[in-house]
NUMI-623510 format. One record per residue (C-alpha): z, y, x; residue in one letter. Coordinates in steps of 0.1 Angstrom, whole numbers, padded with zeros to 4 digits, always signed. Example, Ala and Ser with C-alpha at 12.3 -4.5 7.8 and 13.67 -1.06 7.14 Angstrom:
# NUMI-623510
+0078-0045+0123a
+0071-0011+0137s
END
This chain:
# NUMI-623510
+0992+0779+0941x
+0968+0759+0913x
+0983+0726+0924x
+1020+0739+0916x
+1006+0756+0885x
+0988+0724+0873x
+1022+0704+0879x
+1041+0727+0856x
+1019+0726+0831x
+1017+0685+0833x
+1052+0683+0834x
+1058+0703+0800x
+1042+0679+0777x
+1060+0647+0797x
+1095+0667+0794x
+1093+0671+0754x
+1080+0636+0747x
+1112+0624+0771x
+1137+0648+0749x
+1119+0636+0718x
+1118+0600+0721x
+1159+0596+0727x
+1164+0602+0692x
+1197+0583+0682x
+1182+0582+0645x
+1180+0542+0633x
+1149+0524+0621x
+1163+0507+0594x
+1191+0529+0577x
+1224+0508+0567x
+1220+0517+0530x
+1182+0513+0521x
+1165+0482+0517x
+1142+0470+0547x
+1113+0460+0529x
+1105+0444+0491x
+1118+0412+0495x
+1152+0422+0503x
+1154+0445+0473x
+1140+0416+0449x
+1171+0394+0464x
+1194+0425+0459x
+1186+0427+0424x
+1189+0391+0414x
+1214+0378+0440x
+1235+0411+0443x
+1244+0417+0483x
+1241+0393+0507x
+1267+0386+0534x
+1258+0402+0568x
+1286+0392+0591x
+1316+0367+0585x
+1344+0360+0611x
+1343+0327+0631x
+1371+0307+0643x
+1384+0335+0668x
+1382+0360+0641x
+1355+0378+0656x
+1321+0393+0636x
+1288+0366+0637x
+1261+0367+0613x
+1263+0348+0583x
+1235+0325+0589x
+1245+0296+0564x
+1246+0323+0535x
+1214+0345+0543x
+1194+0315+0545x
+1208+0288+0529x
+1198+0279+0489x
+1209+0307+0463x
+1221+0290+0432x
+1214+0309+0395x
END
């Protein structure tokens, strides 16, 4: 009787921290800048490219842009 008492009470604290943690909330939201640097680029660069299409026509990051030279 303690032994099946103790396992419901273990199991409580593991259930909510299993519901809790599948959260579908992102770490980085789409629309706020990620840390300083990318709003210092923001502001003097405007928006930077994310994705371009490649030969197919299908979505890959824009590498060359992102990290390539930024003229003024």
């Amino acid at each position: 009787m303690q032994q099946q008492q103790f396992i419901r009470i273990a199991a409580l604290p593991l259930l909510f921290i299993c519901l809790c943690g599948c959260s579908q909330k992102s770490l980085f939201p789409k629309d706020q800048q990620r840390n300083q640097f990318e709003a210092y680029n923001t502001m003097r660069y405007g928006p930077q490219i994310m994705e371009q299409p490649d030969l197919f026509g299908l979505p890959e990051p824009a590498l060359r842009e992102r990290l390539g030279k930024k003229n003024q």
